[in-house]
Every structure is written in structure tokens, then in C-alpha cells.
C-alpha positions, 0 to 999 in steps of 0.5 A, a space after each residue: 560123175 554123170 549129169 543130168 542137163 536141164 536148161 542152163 543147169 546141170 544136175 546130179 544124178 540122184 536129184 536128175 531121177 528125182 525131177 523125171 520121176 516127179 514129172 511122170 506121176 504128175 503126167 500119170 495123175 492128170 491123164 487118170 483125172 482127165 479120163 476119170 472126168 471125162 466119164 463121171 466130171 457131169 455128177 462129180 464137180 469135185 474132180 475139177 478141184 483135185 485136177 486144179 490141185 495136182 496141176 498145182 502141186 507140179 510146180 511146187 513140188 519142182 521148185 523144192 527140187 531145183 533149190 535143193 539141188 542148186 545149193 548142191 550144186 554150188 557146195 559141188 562148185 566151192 569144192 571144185 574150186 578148192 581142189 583146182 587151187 590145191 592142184 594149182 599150188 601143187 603145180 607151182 610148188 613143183 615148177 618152184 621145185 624144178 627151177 630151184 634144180 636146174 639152179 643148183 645144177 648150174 651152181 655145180 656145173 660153175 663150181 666144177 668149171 672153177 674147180 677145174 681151171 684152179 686145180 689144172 693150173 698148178 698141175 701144169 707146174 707140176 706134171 711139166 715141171 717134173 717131166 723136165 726133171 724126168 727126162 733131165 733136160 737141162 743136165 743130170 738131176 744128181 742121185 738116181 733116187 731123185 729122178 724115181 721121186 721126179 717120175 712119182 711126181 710125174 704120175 701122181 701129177 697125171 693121176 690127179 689130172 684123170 681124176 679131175 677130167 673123169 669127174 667133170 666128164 660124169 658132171 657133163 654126162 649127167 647135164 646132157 652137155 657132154 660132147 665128141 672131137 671128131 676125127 679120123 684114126 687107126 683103132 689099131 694105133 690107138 690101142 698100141 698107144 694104150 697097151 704101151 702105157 701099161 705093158 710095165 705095170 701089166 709085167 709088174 702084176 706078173 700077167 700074160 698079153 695077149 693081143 688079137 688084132 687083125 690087119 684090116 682092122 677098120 679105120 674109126 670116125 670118133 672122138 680119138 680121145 675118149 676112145 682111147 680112155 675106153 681101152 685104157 680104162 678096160 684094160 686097167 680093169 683087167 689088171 686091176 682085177 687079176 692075180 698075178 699069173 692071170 691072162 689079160 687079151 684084147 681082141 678086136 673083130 669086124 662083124 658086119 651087122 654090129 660093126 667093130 667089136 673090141 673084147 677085153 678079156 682077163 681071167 680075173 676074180 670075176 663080178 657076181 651077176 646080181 652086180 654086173 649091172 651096178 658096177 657101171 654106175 657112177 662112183 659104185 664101189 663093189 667086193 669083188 668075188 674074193 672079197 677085196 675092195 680095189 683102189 679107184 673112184 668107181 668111174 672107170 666103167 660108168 664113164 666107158 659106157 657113156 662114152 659109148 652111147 655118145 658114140 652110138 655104141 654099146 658096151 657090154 659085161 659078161 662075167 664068171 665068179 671066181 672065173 673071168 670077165 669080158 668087157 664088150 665095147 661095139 662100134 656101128 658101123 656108120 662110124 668104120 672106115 676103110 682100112 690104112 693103107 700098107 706103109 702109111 704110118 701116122 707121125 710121132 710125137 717129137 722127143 724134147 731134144 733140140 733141133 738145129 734152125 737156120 735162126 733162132 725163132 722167137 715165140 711169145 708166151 702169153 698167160 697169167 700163171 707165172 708157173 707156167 710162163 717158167 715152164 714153158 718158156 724152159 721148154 721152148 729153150 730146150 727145143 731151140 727156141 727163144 722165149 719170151 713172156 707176157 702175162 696178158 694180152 695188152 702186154 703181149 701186144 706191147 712185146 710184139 710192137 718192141 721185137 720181132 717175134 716169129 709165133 704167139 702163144 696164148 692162154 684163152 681166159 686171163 684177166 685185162 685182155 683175153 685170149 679172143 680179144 689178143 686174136 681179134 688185134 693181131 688180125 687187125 695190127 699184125 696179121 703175119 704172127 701166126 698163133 697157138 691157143 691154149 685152154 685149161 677150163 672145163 669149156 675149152 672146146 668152146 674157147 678153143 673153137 672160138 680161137 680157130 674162127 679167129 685165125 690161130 693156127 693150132 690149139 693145145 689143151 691145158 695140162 700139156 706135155 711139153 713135146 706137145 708143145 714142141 709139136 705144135 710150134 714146129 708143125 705151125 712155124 714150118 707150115 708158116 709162110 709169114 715172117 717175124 713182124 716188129 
């Protein structure tokens, strides 16, 4: 809406046209009287009466206009008043809105970290305990039914503990949270590591393998993990998807715009087109192109290609109904590195056998779940350790002024006396025992960080196996140059 300035006033336009229009007859009238007057005014005295009258209406006339439009000009303000409050509700209500769901995010990110650490404390019995039962550590477990019960144990202990770490990553994901351990590795070692859990359960399904990866294949600079978990969940995927006498490959290529390129192929029922770009968000379960619904969470592929993007990659799918399905993972180039070397090969895990030491070391386990100061410490005595316990850290500090002890151990989140707090005295009372941390809840990154910038040696994630453990507590005992402190 346009206006007309008049002074201090500002007028609408129909009111502005009325003034100016008011203003020119009057200045019509007075000119046409003036030149009436100035050749008839000597013997017609009435032209200075209708001269005195139109100068008189003008301001009257002007003075109708201005009242009348400044009562629309104060209904114009009221109304603008009114929808500046609306729209300041409005704006209120929306700040209100947004406030109240940033809360609820936190409340589910809390739950979640709750969740997380309540659910992966008993799973540590159950996936260590069994574990021990499996590779029957402390003498044959009786029937050989057993030992299958023990390894289904075993499995579905490890399957739950994915399906917790998926969900939390899809919550991290959605919150903008989720974050990448760096490191230098093998792609090729990695993908080995994966074909080797599922080669039985790929022979199982009765498929075919078939492996396309080149020796020069590049060295990666990611997050070892998460890569990992992108091979595995494709490749589950493609045995999921196959019927038996089916074909799943696995490729990998270097290209040098795009950079490493890793396909998963299988000859499998295939994804109609119109759901390839469903099938990669969170919790979609679709019909496949026979019709079944296969058993899962539907977070395989969504987390695929987050973890992608996080890595400044892409993930692609490409599918034929009935016929196949390639699953495209790519790698940039900033993220390759040259080759391994011929020869080099990367360390192995030990088994849990024990090994022979000049001594028995002494390792003090300290954490508030009692199930996993049993299992642990069951551990350690298999791998030719001796083990004791504490259950905070001002207990802990008690056992390492009462006994030589050659390593600690330590839980990061217990009660009295955490994990940061235990690190903080023994660097000031006991500087020699070195220590290994260890973190079970959603933040362990954080925990663990924090552990490192206070002198522990090594950190482990919550639920481990126990030749992790054992890994860890060689590599810092024999990189140790400190002795056991009373």
C-alpha cells in the first residue's frame, strides 16, 4: 500500500488524491475569479464576495479531509498494532515449540545413554561369560549340546549388543552428534575380517563368494570401526536377500576421480525402483520383490549411508526386480593412502591361552558390576595373571597401598570414586602402576579421551572379549618399564 506524505502525516491513497484534487479546483477558482475580476471587478462588486468565500471554503474543505483521514489512520495503526501482537505470539509460541524439542531431544539422548549403559553391563556377563564356556577355558563344559547352547548364548548376547549400538548410532546421527575414531588401516584386512564372520553362514545359505580385490588396493584414513560395519551390513544384506544357489561378490576398485570404490553384488530378489530410496531410511521395512519381509531392524542401510557421509563419501544402490542388486560404497580420495608394503602383516589378536611369565603379575580390576569383576578376573587367571578386585576407586587405592600390583584396570563411570578421579591419585601417589580404562556408556569416546589425557596406557570398550583384554594388558605390561608399587 502506497502513501501520500503531507508534513508529519502520512495518507492513504484515496484520501491523498482527494486533497490534491481539492487543492487544484480551489487554485482553478481563484485564478478564473482573479481574471473575471480584473476585467469586470469596476462594475461587479459581488466578485470580491465569491473570491473571499472559495479562499474560505479551501481550508474547510481541507480540514473535512485531514479529520477524515486521520481517524483511518488511527483504525490503519490499531490494526497493525493487533497483527504485530499476533505475529508476536505466533513467534513466541514457535521459540516455545522449539525449546520444548530440543528438551525432549535431550530427555531421549539421556534415556538412550541410560539405556545404553544398564542394557551393556549384563551383556558383558553374558557374551564374556559364554565366551569362556565356548572356548571351554577352564575344562570341557560336559555334553556337546551344551557347548551349541553356550555359542547360541554367545550370538544372540552379540546380536543384541548390535542392535543397541545401531540404534544409538541412528539417535547420534539424528542429533548431529555422531563422531569418527580416526586411524590408519588395510581396507583389504578389513574386509577379510568381515568375509570370515560370515563365510558359514554364507556356505549355510548355500551361495557362491566370490572376492575381487586387488593387491595395491589403497590403505584407508577412516574410522576402522564404522568401516567395518559398512562391509558387514552389505554383505548381510546380500545373504539376506539371496536364495540358495544365489552369487554374492565383493569388489573393490581405485578410480582416480572418485577414489575407492567397493561393490557388493549379489543375484538376489532384487528392490523395486520406486523403493530404492526408501530402503535407506531409518527402521523402513519393505516387501522385497517376492514378496517376503526378512527379519532385521530396517537400520542396516540407513546406518550405511550415514556412516558414509560422515566419512565424505557416498553410498549408492542400484537394483534389477527379480534380478540383482549392487550396493556402492566410495571412498574420496583425501581419505587413501598408499598401499601396504609386501610383508607387512598387522598383529593378531591372542587366543585365550595362557602364557608363561617370569612372574605372576598382579592386575587390579576395579568396577561396580560384580558380574564383571567375576568374569574378568576369570580371564586374567586363564591368561596367567593374578587378579584381584575393587569396586570403586577409593578401594582400589586401598588394595594398591596393601599389595604390589603390576597394572589397574579401571571402569570410568562408578560410584564414590570414578574412573577420572582414580587416574588424577595415582599420578600423584603412585605414578608407576600403569592403567587400562575402560568405558561401557554412550559417551565412551569422551570418557575414554579424558582417561588418555590423564596417563592411562590403553582403553578398551565396553562389552569386550576377553582376548581383547588379554591384548591389552600384555602390549602395556611389556611396553611397561615401571615396576609393581606397594
Amino acid at each position: 500500500m502506497r502513501f501520500v506524505e503531507v508534513g508529519a502525516l502520512r495518507l492513504g491513497p484515496r484520501w491523498g488524491r482527494t486533497l490534491i484534487a481539492s487543492h487544484g479546483f480551489a487554485l482553478i477558482v481563484g485564478i478564473s475569479l482573479v481574471l473575471y475580476a480584473g476585467r469586470y471587478g469596476a462594475s461587479h462588486p459581488w466578485l470580491a464576495v465569491a473570491w473571499a468565500s472559495a479562499c474560505a471554503m479551501v481550508p474547510l474543505f481541507w480540514a473535512a479531509v485531514m479529520a477524515t483521514d486521520c481517524a483511518r489512520l488511527s483504525e490503519s495503526r490499531a490494526e497493525y498494532a493487533l497483527e504485530a501482537r499476533r505475529q508476536r505470539a505466533a513467534a513466541d509460541a514457535l521459540i516455545e515449540q522449539k525449546r520444548a524439542a530440543e528438551a525432549a531431544n535431550r530427555a531421549k539422548s539421556d534415556f538412550l545413554a541410560s539405556m545404553s549403559h544398564e542394557l551393556r553391563t549384563p551383556l558383558n556377563a553374558v557374551i564374556g561369560f559364554s565366551e569362556l564356556m565356548v572356548h571351554e577355558a577352564f575344562g570341557p563344559v560336559g555334553h556337546e549340546r551344551y557347548r551349541g547352547y553356550a555359542k547360541d548364548i554367545h550370538a544372540s548376547g552379540s546380536h543384541l549388543l548390535q542392535i543397541i549400538n545401531d540404534i544409538l548410532d541412528i539417535a547420534k546421527a539424528e542429533s548431529g552428534s555422531f563422531e569418527l575414531l580416526e586411524e590408519e588401516f588395510d581396507c583389504r584386512e578389513v574386509i577379510g575380517e568381515t568375509i570370515t564372520m560370515l563365510r558359514q553362514r554364507i556356505a549355510d545359505a548355500g551361495l557362491q563368494l566370490m572376492i575381487q580385490l586387488p593387491e595395491n588396493l589403497p590403505r584407508l584414513h577412516a574410522d576402522r570401526r564404522r568401516t567395518k560395519q559398512i562391509f558387514l551390513n552389505l554383505l548381510n544384506n546380500a545373504v539376506k536377500f539371496t536364495p540358495p544357489g544365489g552369487k554374492v561378490s565383493i569388489i573393490g576398485t581405485r578410480e582416480p576421480e572418485r577414489g575407492l570404490v567397493v561393490e557388493v553384488h549379489d543375484t538376489g530378489v532384487g528392490i523395486a525402483k520406486e523403493n530404492l530410496a526408501k530402503v535407506v531410511q531409518p527402521f523402513v521395512q519393505l516387501r522385497s520383490a517376492d514378496g517376503a519381509v526378512r527379519e532385521g531392524t530396517g537400520l542396516g542401510l540407513s546406518l550405511v549411508r550415514v556412516m558414509m557421509e560422515r566419512h565424505g563419501g557416498a553410498f549408492e544402490l542400484d537394483s534389477n526386480p527379480g534380478e540383482n542388486t549392487t550396493a556402492r560404497v566410495i571412498f574420496p580420495p583425501q581419505r587413501l593412502l598408499p598401499a601396504q608394503e609386501p610383508g607387512e602383516t598387522a598383529s593378531a589378536l591372542p587366543s585365550l591361552a595362557p602364557v608363561e611369565t617370569r612372574r605372576t603379575q598382579t592386575v587390579l580390576i576395579v568396577d561396580d558390576d560384580e558380574n564383571l569383576l567375576h568374569l574378568l578376573g576369570r580371564i586374567l587367571v586363564r591368561g596367567g595373571y593374578r587378579a584381584i578386585t575393587a569396586v570403586h576407586g577409593a578401594d582400589a587405592l586401598k588394595c594398591i597401598h596393601a599389595q604390589p600390583v603390576d597394572l589397574v584396570v579401571t571402569d570410568m563411570l562408578m560410584p564414590e570414586m570414578d574412573g577420572s578421579e582414580l587416574l588424577r591419585a595415582l599420578r600423584t601417589d603412585c605414578a608407576g602402576v600403569p592403567v587400562i580404562a575402560m568405558s561401557g556408556v554412550d559417551e565412551w569416546r569422551s570418557w575414554l579421551g579424558t582417561a588418555e589425557q590423564l596417563g592411562a596406557r590403553a582403553t578398551l570398550r565396553k562389552p569386550l572379549r576377553g582376548a581383547q583384554l588379554l591384548h591389552a594388558v600384555r602390549q602395556t605390561l611389556d611396553n611397561s618399564p615401571m615396576r609393581a608399587v606397594a
